[in-house]
PDBQT receptor file of N, H, CA, C and O in Angstrom, charges set to zero:
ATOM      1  N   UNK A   1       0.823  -1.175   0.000  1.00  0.00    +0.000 N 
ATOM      2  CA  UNK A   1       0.000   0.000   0.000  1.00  0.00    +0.000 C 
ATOM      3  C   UNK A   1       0.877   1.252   0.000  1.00  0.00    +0.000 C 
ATOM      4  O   UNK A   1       0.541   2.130  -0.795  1.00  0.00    +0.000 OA
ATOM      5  N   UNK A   2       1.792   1.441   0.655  1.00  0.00    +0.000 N 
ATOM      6  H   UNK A   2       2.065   0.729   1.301  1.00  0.00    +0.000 HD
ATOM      7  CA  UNK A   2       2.972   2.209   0.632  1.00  0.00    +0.000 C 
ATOM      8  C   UNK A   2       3.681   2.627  -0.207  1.00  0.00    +0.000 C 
ATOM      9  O   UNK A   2       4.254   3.712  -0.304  1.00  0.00    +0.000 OA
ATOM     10  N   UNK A   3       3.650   1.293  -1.189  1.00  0.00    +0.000 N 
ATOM     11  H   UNK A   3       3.184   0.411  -1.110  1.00  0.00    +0.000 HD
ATOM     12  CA  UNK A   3       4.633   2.231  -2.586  1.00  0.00    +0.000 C 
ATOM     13  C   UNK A   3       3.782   2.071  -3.597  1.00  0.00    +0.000 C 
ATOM     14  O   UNK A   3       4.054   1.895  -4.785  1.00  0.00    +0.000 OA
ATOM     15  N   UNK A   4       2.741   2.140  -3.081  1.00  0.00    +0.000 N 
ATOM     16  H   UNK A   4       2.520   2.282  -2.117  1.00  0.00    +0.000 HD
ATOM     17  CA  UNK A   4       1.195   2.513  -4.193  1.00  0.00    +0.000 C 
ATOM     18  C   UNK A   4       0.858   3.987  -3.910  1.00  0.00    +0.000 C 
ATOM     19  O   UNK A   4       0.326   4.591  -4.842  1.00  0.00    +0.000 OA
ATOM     20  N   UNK A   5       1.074   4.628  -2.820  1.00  0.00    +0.000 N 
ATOM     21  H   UNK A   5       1.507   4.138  -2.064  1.00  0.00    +0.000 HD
ATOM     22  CA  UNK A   5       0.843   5.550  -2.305  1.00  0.00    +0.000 C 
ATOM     23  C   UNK A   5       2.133   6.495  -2.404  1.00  0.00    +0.000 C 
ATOM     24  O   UNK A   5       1.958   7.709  -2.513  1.00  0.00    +0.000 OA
ATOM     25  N   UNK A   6       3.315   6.005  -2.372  1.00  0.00    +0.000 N 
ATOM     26  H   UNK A   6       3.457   5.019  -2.283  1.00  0.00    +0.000 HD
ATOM     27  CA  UNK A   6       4.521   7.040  -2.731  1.00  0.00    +0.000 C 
ATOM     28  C   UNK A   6       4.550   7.023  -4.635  1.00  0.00    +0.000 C 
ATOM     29  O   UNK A   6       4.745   8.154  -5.080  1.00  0.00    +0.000 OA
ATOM     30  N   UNK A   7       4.379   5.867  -5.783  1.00  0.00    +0.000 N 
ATOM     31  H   UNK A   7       4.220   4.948  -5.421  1.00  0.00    +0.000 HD
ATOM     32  CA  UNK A   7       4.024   6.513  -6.860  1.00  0.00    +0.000 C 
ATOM     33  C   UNK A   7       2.981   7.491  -7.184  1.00  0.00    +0.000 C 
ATOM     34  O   UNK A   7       2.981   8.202  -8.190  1.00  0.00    +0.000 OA
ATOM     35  N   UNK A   8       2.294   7.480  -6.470  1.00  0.00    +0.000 N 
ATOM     36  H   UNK A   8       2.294   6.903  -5.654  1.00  0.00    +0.000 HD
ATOM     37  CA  UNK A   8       1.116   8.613  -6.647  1.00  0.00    +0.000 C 
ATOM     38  C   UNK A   8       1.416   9.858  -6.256  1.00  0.00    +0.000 C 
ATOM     39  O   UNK A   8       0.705  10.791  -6.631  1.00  0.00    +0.000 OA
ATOM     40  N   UNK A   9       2.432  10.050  -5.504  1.00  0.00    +0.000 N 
ATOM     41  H   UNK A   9       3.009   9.292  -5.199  1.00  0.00    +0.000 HD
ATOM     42  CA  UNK A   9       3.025  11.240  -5.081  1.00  0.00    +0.000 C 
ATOM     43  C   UNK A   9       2.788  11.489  -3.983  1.00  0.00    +0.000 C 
ATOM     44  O   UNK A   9       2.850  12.682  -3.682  1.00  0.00    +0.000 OA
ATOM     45  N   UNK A  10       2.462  10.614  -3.037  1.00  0.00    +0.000 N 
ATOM     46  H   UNK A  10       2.413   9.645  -3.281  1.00  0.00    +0.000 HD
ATOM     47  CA  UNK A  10       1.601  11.066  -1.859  1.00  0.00    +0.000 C 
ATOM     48  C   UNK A  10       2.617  10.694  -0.867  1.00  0.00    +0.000 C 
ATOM     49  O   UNK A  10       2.544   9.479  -0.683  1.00  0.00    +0.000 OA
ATOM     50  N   UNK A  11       3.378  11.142  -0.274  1.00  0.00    +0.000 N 
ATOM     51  H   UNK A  11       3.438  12.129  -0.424  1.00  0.00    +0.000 HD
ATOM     52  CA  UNK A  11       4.301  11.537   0.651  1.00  0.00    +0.000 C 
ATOM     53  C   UNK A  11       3.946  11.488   1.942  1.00  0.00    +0.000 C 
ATOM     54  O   UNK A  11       4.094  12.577   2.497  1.00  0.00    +0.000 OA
ATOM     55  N   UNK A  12       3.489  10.544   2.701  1.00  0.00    +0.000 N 
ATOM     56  H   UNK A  12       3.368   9.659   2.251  1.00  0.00    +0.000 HD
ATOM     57  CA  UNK A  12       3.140  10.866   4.009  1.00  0.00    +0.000 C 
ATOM     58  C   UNK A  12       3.934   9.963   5.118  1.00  0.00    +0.000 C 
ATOM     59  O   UNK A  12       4.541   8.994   4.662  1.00  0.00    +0.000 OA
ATOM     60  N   UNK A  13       3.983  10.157   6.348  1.00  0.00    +0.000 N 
ATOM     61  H   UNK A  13       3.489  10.944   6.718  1.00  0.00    +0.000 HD
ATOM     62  CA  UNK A  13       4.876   9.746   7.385  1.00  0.00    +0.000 C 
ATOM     63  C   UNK A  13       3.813   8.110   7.555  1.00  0.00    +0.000 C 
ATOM     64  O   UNK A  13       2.618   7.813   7.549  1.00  0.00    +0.000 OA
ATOM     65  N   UNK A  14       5.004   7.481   7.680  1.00  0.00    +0.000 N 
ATOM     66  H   UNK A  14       5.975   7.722   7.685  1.00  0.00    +0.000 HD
ATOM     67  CA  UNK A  14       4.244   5.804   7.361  1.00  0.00    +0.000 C 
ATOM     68  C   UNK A  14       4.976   5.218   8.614  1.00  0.00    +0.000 C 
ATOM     69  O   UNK A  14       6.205   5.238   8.682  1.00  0.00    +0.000 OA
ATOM     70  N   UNK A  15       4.105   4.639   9.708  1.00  0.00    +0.000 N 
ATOM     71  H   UNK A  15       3.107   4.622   9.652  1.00  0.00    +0.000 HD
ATOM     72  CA  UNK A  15       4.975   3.696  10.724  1.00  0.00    +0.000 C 
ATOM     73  C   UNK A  15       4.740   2.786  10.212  1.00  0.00    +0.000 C 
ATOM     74  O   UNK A  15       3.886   2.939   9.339  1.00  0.00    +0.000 OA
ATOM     75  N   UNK A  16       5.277   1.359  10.381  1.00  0.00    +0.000 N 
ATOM     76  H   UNK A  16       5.971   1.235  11.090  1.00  0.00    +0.000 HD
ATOM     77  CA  UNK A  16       5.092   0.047   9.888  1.00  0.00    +0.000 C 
ATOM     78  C   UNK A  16       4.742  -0.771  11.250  1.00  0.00    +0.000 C 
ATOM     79  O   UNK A  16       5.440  -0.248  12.119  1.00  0.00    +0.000 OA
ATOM     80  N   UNK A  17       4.166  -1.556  11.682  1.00  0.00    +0.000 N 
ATOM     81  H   UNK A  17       3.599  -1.980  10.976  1.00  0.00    +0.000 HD
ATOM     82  CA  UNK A  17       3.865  -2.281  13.015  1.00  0.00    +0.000 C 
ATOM     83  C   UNK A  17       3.333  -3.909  12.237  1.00  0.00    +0.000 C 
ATOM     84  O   UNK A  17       2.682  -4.212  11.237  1.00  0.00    +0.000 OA
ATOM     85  N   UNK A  18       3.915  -4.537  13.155  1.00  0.00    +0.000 N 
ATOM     86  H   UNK A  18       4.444  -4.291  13.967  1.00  0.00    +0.000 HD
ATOM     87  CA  UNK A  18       4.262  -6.146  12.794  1.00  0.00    +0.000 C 
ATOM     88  C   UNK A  18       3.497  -7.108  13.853  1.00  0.00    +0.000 C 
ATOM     89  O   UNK A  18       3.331  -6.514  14.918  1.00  0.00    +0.000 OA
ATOM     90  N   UNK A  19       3.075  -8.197  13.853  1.00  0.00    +0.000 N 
ATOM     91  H   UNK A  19       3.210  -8.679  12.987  1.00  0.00    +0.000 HD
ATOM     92  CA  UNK A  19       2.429  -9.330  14.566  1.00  0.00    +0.000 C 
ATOM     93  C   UNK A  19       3.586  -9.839  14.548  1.00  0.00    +0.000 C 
ATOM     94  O   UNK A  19       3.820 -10.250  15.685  1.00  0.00    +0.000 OA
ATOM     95  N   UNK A  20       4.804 -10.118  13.573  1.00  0.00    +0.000 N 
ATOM     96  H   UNK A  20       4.615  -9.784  12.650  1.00  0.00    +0.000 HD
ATOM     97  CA  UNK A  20       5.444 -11.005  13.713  1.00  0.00    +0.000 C 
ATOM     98  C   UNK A  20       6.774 -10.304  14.618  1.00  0.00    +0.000 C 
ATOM     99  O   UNK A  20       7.480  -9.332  14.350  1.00  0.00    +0.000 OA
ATOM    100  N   UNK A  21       6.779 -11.203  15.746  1.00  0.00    +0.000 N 
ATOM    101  H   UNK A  21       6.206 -11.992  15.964  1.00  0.00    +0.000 HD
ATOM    102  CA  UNK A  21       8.547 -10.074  16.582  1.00  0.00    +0.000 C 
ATOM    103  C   UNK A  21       9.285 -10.508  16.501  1.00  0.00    +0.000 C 
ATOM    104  O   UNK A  21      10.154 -10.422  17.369  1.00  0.00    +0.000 OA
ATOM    105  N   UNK A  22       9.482 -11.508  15.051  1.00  0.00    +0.000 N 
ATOM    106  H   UNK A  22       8.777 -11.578  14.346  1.00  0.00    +0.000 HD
ATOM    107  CA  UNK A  22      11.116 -12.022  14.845  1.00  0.00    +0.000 C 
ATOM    108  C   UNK A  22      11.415 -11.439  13.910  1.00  0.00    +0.000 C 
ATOM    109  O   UNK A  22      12.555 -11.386  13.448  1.00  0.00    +0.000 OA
ATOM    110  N   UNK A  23       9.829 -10.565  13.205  1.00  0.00    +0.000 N 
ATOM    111  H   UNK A  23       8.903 -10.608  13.581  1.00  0.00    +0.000 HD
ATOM    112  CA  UNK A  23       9.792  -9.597  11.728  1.00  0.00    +0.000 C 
ATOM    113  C   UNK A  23      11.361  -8.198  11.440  1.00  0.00    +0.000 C 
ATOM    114  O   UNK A  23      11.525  -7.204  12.148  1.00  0.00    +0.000 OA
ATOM    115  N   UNK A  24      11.993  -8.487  10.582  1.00  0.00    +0.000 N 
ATOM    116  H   UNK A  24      11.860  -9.295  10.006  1.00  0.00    +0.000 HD
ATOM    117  CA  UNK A  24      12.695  -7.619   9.935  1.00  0.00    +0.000 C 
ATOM    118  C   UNK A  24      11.614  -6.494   9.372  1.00  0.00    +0.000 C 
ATOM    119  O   UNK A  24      10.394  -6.514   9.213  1.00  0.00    +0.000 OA
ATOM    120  N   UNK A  25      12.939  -5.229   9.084  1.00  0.00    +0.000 N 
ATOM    121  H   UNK A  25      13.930  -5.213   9.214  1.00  0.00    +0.000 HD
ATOM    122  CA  UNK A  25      11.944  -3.899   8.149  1.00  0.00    +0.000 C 
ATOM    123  C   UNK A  25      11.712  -5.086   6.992  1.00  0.00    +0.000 C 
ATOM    124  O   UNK A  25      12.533  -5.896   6.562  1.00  0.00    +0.000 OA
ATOM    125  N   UNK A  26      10.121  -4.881   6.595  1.00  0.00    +0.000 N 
ATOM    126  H   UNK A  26       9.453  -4.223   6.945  1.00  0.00    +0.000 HD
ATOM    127  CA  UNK A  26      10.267  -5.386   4.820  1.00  0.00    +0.000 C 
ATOM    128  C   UNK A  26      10.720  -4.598   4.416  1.00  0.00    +0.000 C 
ATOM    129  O   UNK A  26      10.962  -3.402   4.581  1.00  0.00    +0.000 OA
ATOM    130  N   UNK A  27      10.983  -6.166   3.191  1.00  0.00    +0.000 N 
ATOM    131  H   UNK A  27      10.787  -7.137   3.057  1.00  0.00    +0.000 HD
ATOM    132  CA  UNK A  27      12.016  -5.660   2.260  1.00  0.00    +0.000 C 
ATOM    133  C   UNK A  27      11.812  -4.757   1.221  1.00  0.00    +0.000 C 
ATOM    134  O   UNK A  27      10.829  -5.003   0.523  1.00  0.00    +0.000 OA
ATOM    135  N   UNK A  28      12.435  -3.834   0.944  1.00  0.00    +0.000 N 
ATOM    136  H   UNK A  28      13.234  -3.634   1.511  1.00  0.00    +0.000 HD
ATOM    137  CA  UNK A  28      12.088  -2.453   0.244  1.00  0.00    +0.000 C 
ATOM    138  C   UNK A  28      11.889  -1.374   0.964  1.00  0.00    +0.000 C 
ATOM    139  O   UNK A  28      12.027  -0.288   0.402  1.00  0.00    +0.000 OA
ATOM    140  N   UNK A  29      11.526  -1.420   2.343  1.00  0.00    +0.000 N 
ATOM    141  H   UNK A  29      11.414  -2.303   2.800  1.00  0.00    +0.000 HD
ATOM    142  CA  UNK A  29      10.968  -0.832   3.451  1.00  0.00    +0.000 C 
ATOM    143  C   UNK A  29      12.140   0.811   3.781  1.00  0.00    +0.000 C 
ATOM    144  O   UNK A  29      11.787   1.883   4.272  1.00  0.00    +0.000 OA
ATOM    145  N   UNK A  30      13.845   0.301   3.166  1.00  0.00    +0.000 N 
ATOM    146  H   UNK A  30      14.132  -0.569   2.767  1.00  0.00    +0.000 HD
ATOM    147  CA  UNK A  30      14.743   1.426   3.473  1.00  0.00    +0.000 C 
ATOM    148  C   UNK A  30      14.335   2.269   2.162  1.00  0.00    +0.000 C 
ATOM    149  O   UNK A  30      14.147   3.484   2.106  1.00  0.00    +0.000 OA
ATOM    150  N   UNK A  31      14.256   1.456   1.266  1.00  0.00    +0.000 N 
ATOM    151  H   UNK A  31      14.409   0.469   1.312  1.00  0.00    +0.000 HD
ATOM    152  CA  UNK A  31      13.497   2.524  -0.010  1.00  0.00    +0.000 C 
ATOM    153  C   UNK A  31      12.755   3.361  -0.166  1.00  0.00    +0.000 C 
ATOM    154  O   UNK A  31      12.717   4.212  -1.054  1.00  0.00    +0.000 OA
ATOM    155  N   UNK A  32      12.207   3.219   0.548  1.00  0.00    +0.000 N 
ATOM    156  H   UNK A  32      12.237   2.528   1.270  1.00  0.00    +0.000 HD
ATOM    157  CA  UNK A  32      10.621   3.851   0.972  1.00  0.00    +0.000 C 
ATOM    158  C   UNK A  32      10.302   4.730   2.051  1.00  0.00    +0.000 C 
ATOM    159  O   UNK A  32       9.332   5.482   2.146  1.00  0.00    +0.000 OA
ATOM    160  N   UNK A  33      11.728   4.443   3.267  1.00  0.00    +0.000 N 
ATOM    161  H   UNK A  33      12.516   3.832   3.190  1.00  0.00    +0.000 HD
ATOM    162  CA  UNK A  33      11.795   5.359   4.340  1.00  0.00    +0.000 C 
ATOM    163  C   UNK A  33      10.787   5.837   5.323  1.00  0.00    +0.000 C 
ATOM    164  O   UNK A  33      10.147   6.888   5.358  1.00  0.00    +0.000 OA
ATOM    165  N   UNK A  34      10.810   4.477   6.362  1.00  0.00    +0.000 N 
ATOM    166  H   UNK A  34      11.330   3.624   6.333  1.00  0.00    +0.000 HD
ATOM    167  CA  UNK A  34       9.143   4.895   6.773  1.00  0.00    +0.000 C 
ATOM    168  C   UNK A  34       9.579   5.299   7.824  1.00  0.00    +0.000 C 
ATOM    169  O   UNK A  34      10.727   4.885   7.988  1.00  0.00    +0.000 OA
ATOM    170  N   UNK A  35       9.150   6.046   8.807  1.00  0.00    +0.000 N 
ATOM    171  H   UNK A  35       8.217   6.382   8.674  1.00  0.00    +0.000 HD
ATOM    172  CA  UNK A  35       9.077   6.984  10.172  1.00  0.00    +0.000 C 
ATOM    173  C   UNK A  35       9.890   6.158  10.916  1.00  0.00    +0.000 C 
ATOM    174  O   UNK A  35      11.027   6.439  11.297  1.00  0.00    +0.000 OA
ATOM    175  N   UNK A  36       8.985   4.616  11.215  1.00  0.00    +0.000 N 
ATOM    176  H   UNK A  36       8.062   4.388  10.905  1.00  0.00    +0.000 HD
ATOM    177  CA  UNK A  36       9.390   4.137  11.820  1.00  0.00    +0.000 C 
ATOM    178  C   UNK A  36       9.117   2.414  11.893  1.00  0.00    +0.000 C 
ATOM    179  O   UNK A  36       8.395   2.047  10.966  1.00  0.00    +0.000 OA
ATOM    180  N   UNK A  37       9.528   1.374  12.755  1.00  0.00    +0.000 N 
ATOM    181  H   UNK A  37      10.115   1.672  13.508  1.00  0.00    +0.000 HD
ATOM    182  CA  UNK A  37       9.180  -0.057  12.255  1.00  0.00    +0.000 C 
ATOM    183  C   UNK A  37       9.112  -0.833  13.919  1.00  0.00    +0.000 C 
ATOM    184  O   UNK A  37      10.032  -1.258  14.617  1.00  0.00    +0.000 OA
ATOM    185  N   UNK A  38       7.838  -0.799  14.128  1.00  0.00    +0.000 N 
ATOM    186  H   UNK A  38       7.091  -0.453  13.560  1.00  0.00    +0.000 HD
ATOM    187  CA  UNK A  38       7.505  -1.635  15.299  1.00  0.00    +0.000 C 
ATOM    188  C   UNK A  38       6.995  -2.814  15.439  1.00  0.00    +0.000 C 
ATOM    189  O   UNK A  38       5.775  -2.750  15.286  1.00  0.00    +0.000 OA
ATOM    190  N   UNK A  39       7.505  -4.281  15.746  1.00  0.00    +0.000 N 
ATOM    191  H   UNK A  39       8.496  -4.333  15.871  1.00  0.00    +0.000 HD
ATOM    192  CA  UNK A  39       7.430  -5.436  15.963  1.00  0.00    +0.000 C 
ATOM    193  C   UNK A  39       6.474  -5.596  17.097  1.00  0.00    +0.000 C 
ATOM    194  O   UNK A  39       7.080  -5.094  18.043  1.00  0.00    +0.000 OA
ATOM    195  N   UNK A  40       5.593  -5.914  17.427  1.00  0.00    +0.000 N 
ATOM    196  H   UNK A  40       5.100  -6.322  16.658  1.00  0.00    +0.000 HD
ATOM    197  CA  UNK A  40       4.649  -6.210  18.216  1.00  0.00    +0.000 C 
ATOM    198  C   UNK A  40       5.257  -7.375  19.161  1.00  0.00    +0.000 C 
ATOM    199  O   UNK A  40       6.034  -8.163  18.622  1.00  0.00    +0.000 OA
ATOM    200  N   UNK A  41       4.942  -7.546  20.600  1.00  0.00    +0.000 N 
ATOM    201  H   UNK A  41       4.310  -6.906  21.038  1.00  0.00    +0.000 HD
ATOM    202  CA  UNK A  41       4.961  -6.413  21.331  1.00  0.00    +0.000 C 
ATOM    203  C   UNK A  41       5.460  -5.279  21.369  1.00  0.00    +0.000 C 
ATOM    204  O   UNK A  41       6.291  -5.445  20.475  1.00  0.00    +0.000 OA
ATOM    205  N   UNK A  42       5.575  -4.492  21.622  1.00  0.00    +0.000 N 
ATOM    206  H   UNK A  42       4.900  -4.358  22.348  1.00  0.00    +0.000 HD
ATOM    207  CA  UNK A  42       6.051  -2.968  22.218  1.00  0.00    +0.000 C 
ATOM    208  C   UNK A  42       5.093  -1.969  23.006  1.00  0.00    +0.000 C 
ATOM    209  O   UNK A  42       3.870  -1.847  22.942  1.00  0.00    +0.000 OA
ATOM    210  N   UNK A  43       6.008  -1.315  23.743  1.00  0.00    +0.000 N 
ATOM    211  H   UNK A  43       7.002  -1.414  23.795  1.00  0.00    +0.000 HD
ATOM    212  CA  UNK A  43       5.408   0.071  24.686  1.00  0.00    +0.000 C 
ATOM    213  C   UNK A  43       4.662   0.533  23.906  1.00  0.00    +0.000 C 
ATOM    214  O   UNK A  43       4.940   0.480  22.708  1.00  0.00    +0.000 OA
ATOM    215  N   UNK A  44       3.402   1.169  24.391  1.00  0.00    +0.000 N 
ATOM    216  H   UNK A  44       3.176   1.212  25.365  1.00  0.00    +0.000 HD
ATOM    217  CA  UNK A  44       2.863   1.897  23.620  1.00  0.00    +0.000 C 
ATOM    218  C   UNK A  44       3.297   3.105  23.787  1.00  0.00    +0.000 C 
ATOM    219  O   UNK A  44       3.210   3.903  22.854  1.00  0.00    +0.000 OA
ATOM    220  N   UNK A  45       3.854   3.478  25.015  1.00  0.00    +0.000 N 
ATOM    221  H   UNK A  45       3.925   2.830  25.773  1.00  0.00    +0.000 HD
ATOM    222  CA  UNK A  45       4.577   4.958  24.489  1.00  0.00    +0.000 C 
ATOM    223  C   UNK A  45       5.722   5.288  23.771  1.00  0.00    +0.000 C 
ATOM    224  O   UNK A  45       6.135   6.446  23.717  1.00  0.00    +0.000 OA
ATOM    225  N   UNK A  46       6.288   4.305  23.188  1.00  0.00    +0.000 N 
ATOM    226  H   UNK A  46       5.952   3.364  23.232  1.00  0.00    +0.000 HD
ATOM    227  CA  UNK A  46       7.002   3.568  21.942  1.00  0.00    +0.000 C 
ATOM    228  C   UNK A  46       6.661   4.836  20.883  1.00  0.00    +0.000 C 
ATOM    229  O   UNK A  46       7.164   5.908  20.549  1.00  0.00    +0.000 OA
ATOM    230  N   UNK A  47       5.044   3.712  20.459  1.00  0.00    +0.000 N 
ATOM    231  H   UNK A  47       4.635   2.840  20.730  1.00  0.00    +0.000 HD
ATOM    232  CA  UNK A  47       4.065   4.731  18.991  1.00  0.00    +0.000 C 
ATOM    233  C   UNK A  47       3.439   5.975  19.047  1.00  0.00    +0.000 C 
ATOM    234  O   UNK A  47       3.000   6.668  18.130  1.00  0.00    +0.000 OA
ATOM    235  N   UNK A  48       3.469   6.240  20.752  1.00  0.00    +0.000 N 
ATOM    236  H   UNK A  48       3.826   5.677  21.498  1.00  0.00    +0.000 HD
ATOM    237  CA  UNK A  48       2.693   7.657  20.749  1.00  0.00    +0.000 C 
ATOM    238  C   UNK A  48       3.975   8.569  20.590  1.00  0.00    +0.000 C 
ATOM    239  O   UNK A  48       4.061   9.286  19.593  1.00  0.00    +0.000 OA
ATOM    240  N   UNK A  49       5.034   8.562  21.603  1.00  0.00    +0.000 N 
ATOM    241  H   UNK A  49       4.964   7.980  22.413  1.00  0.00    +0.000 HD
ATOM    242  CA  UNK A  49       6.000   9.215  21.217  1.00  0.00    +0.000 C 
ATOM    243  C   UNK A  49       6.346   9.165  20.033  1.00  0.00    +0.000 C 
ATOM    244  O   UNK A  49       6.527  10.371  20.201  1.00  0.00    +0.000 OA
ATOM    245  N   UNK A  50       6.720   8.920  18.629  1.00  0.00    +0.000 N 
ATOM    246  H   UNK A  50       6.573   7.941  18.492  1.00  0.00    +0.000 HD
ATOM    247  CA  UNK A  50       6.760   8.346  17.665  1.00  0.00    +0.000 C 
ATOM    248  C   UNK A  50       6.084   9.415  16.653  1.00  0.00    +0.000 C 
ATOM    249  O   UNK A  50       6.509  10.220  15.825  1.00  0.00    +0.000 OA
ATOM    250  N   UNK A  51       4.990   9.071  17.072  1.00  0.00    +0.000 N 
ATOM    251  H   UNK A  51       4.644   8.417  17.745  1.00  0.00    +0.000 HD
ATOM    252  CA  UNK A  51       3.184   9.844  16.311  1.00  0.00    +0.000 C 
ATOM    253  C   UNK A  51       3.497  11.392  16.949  1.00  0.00    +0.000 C 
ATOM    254  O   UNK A  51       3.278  12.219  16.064  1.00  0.00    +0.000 OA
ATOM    255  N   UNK A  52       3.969  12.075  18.292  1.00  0.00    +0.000 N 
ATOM    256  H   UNK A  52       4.146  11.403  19.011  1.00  0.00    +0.000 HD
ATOM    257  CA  UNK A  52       4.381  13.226  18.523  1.00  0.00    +0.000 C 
ATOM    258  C   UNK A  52       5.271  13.377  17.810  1.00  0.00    +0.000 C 
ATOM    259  O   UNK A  52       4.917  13.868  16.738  1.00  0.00    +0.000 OA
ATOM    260  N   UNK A  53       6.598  13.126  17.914  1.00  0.00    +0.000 N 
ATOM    261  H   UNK A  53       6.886  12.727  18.785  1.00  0.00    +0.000 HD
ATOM    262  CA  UNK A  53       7.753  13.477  17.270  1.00  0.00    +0.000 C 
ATOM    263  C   UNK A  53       6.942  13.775  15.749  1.00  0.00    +0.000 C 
ATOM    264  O   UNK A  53       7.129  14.933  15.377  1.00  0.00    +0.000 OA
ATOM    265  N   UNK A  54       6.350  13.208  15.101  1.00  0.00    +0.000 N 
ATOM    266  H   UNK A  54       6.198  12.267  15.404  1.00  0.00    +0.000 HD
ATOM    267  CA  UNK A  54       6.038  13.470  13.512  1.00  0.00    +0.000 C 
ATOM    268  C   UNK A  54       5.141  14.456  13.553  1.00  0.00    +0.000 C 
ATOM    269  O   UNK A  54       5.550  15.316  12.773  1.00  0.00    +0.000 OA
ATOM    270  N   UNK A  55       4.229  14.763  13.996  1.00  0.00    +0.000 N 
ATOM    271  H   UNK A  55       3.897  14.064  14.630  1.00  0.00    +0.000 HD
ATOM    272  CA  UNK A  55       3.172  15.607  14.551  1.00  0.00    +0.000 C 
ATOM    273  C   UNK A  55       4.122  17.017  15.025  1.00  0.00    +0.000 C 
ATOM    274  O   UNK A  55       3.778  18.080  14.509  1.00  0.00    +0.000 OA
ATOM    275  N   UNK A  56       5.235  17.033  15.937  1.00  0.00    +0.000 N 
ATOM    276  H   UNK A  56       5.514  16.170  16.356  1.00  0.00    +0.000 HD
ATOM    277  CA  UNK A  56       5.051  18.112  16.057  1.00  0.00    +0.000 C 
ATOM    278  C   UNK A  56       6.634  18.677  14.617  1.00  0.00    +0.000 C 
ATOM    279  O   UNK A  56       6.782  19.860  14.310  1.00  0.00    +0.000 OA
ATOM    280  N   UNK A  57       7.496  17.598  14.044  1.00  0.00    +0.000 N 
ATOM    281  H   UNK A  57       7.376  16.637  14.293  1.00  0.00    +0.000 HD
ATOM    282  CA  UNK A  57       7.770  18.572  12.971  1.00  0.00    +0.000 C 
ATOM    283  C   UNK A  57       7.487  18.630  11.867  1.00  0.00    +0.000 C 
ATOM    284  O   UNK A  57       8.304  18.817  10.966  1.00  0.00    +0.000 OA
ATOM    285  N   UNK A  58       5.938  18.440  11.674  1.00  0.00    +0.000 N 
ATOM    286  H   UNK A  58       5.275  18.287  12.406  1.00  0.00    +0.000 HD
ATOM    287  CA  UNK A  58       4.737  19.182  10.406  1.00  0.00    +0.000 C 
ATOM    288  C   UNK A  58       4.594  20.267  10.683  1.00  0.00    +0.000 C 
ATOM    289  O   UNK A  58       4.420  20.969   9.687  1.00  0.00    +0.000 OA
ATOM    290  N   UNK A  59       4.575  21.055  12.077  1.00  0.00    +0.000 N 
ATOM    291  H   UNK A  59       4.717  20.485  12.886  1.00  0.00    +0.000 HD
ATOM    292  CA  UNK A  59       3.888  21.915  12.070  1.00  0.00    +0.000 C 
ATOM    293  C   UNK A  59       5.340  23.261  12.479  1.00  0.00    +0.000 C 
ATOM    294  O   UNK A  59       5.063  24.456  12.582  1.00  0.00    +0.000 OA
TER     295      UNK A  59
């Protein structure tokens, strides 16, 4: 969905989050440059911090 969405021109901050926690970035994933890549489990103040940091340098 991601590099359906970056040919279209659409540029937006992409976290990636995984079920699998032995999961690597997919592959292509440095190509594409996503925010960030979270393996499930994790903190959730992990993704909120994460979702701030991007949030506050949009604005």
């Amino acid at each position: 969905m991601y590099e359906e969405l970056a040919t279209r021109g659409m540029h937006i901050p992409v976290i990636f989050i995984t079920g699998n926690p032995c999961a690597q970035r997919p592959p292509g994933s440095q190509a594409m440059q996503p925010i960030a890549f979270f393996p499930k489990p994790f903190p959730i103040e992990k993704l909120l911090d994460c979702i701030k940091t991007v949030l506050e340098r949009r604005h």
